[in-house]
N, C-alpha and C positions, 0 to 999 in steps of 0.2 A: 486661782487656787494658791494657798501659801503652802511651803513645805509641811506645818503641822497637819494641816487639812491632807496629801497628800501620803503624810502616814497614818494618818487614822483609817485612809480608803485602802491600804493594802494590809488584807488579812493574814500573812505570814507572823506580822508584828505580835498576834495575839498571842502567838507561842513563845516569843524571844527576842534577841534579838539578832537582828540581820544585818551582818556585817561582810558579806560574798557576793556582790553584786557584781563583779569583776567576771565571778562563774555565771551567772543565770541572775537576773533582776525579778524580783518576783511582782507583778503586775497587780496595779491597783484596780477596785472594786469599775470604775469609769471601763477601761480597756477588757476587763472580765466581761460585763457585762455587752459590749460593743462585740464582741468576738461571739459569744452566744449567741445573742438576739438573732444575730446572722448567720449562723449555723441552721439557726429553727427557721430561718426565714426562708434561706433555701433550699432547706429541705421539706418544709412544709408548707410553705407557699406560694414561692417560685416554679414550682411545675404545672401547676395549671395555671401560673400568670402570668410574669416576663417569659420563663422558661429558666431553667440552668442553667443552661451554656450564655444567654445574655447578663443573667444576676452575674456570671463569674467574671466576663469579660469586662461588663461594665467596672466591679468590683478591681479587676488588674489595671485599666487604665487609668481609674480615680488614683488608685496608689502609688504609680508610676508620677503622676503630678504632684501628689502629696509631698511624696519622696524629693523628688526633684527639687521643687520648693525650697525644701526644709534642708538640702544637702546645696544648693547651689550647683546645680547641673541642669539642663534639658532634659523634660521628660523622656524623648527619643535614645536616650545615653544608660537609661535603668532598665536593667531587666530584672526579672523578679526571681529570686531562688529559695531555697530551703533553708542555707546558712551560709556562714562567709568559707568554710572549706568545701562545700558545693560551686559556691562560686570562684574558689579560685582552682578546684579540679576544671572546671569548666573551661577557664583558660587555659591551664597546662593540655587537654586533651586537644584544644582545639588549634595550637600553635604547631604550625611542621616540619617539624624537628631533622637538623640532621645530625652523624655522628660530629662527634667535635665542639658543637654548641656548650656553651657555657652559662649556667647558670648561677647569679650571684644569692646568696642571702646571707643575713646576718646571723650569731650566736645566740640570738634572744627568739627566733619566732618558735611560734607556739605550732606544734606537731602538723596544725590547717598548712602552716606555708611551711613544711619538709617534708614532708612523703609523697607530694605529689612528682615531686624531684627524682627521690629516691625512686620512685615507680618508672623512671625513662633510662635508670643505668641501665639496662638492657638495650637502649637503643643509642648507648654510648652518648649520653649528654650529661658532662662533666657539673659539678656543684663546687661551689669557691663558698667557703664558710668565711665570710669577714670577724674579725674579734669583736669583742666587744668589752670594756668596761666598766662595771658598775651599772650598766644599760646606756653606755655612752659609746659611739659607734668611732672606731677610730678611721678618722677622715683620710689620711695617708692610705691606709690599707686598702680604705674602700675605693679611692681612685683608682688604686693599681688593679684591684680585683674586675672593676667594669669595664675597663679599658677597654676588652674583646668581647665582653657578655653579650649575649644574646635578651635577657631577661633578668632583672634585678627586681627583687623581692624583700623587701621589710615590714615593719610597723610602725603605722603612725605615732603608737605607744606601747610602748614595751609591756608585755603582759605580766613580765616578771618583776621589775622594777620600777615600775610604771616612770619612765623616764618618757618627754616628749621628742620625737626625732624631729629634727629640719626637714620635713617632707618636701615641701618645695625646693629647698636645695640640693640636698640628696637626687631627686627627678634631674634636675638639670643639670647636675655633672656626667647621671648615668644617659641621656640624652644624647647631651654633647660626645659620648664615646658610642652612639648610634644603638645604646640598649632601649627598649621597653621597661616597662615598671610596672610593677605591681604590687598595690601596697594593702595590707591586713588590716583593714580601721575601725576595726568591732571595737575595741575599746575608747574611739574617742565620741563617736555620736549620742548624745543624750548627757556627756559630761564636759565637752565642751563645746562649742561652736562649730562646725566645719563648715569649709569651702571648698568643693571638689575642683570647680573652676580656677580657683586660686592654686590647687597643688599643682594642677597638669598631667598629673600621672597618667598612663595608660587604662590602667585599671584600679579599679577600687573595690575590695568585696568587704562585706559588711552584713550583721543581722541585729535584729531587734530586739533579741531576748536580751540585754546586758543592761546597759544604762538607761536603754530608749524605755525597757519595762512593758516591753512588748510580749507578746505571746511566743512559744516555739514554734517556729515553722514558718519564719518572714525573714528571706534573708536578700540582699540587696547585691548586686554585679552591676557597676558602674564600667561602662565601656566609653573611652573617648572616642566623639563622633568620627573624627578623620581614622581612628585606629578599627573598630567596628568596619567601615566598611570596604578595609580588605583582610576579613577574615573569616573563613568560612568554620562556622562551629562543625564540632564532631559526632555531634548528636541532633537531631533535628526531628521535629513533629510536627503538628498541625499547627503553635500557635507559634513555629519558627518561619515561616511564608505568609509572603500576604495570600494567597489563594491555594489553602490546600488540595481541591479538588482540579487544579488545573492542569493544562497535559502537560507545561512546563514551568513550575513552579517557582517562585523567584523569593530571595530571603528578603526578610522584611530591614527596612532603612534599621542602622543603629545597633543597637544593645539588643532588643526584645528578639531580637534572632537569636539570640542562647536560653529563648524560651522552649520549651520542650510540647510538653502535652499538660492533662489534666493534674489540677493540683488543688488542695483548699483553701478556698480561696478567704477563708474566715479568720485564719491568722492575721492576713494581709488589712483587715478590717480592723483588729485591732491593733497593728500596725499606727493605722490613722489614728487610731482613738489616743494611742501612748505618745504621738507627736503632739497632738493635741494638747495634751495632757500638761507635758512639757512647758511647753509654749506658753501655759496660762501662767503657767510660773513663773518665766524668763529665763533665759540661758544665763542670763547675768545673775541671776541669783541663785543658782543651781552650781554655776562656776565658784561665785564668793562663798558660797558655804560649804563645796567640797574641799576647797582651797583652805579655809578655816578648820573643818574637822582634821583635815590631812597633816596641818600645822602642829595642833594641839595633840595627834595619836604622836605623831615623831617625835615631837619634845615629849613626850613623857614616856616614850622606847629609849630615847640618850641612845646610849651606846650599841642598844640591840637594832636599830633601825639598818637595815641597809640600801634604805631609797637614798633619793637628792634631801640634804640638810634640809632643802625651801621644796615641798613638796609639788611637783609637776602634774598630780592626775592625785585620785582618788585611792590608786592604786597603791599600799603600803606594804612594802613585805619587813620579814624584821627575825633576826635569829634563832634559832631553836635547839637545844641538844637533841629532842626526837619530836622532828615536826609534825608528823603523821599522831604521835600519843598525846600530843600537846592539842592539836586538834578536835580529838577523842573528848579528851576531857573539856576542852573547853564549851563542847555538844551538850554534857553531862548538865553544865551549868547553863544551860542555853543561851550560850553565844557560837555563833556558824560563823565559821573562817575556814580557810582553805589552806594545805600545805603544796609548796610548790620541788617539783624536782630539780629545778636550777634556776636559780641556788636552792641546796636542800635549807627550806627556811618555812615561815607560815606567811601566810598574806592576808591583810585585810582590806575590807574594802568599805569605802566611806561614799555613799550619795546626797543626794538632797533630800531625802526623808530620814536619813540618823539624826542624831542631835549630841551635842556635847556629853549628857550623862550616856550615850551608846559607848561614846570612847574612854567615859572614865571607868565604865564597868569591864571595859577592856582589860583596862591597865591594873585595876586592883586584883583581876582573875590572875593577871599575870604576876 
């Protein structure tokens, strides 16, 4: 599939243009219909043939491989959740906290990785906010901050600034000061390349509505195999054991023990179908052209941009007297952008189905 081919198959475009992909990726006609077919299938097939409960499981471990695959992990290391703040509540409840503990994160994460924080002051575990500039993390600061942490928390890419962090090295300094990691990566799968194996983190949460142009409701909780298996989740169902009916039940190796119970499993299909999708295209030419559009919106923001001069990710934010009305209006003329509340500014956002006249019609509204 070339990128032309892949905007003509997503039906959002008919009305405008799309320039928000950073909030929600709107999924092409391939991943719609993969996500259906298989709704009607098991619900209208699957009970007098495989059964449900086999269409579903079948369906979670296909995607568990997929994922894995596609992320460079072990499928045993992905469990499957709803979204990346599902998945990283999921860690926060399941980690045993005592008072004193210290939690690091940066000034950029997006609301998924601060409130689950905020939600343990009552059991006295302190939060170190590291600064940040421009979406650039100060390295000084962030040393001294992990020193004692318990848990360090950022993003691979900044949701604000769409700046790329040093995941891997950031991991191993908080490491080396005997913290955990946990890092927010919804924004970089489906725009760039990842290697879960290459970062090392503890943890990784992630979903598929953004780049990957996947459906709502497929979100990904990477657990490293050594960290996984001494950690007992806080919520447990039948598909957190390997044998739920036994008299003593034992959690299942890995990640897939922060699986819970019943869930649908048809996101998760088109899941597949958006990697797919992906893939036909190449990462390499999904990176070169978001890299190209991201170049070409910044140069002709000049002075309003306030991302990296050399743009890092897709993600472009850029000044506004009233970003919220500036938004409004831009709706008016059908173009969808987003205003962000830090920095008070608008953001756009550029994938592999815009094209050069998306971001000149940007710039002349502006």
């Amino acid at each position: 599939m070339t990128p032309e081919e892949l905007r003509a198959a997503v039906p959002a475009f008919d009305d405008g243009i799309y320039l928000n992909t950073g909030a929600s990726g709107p999924s092409p006609e391939p991943v719609l219909e993969a996500t259906t077919d298989f709704v009607r299938h098991h619900e209208a097939d699957a009970p007098v043939a495989e059964g449900c409960y086999p269409s579903a499981f079948d369906t979670f471990d296909e995607t568990r491989g997929r994922v894995a695959e596609f992320l460079g992990a072990a499928p045993h290391e992905i469990a499957l959740t709803s979204s990346t703040a599902d998945g990283i509540s999921r860690v926060a409840a399941s980690i045993d906290w005592d008072s004193g503990d210290v939690v690091v994160r940066t000034d950029c994460e997006h609301s998924a990785g601060i409130l689950p924080w905020w939600n343990l002051r009552e059991r006295g575990v302190e939060v170190r906010v590291v600064p940040t500039e421009g979406g650039r993390i100060d390295r000084e600061a962030y040393r001294e901050a992990v020193a004692d942490a318990r848990l360090v928390v950022f993003n691979s890419i900044t949701w604000n600034y769409g700046t790329r962090l040093p995941v891997r090295e950031l991991t191993a300094e908080a490491h080396d000061a005997g913290a955990r990691v946990l890092v927010d990566a919804v924004q970089s799968p489906g725009q760039t390349d990842v290697d879960l194996g290459e970062w090392n983190a503890d943890f990784v949460a992630l979903a598929g509505h953004k780049w990957l142009l996947g459906p709502w409701g497929a979100g990904v909780l990477y657990v490293r195999e050594d960290v996984a298996e001494g950690m007992r989740p806080a919520q447990v169902g039948y598909r957190s054991v390997e044998e739920p009916d036994a008299a003593d039940p034992q959690l299942k190796a890995g990640a897939p023990r922060f699986e819970v119970g019943t869930t649908n499993p048809a996101p998760y299909v088109g899941l597949q179908a958006a990697i797919d999708t992906l893939e036909s295209i190449g990462m390499g030419t999904v990176e070169s052209r978001v890299a190209e559009l991201a170049g070409r919106l910044v140069e002709g923001l000049g002075d309003r941009a306030l991302g990296p001069a050399d743009p890092e990710s897709g993600l472009v934010p850029f000044a506004a007297e009233d970003p919220a009305g500036l938004v409004e209006r831009l709706a008016d003329e059908g173009i969808v952008v987003r205003d962000l509340p830090t920095p008070e500014a608008v953001r756009a956002s550029v994938h592999v189905y815009n094209t050069p006249e998306d971001v000149d019609a940007l710039l002349a509204a502006l």
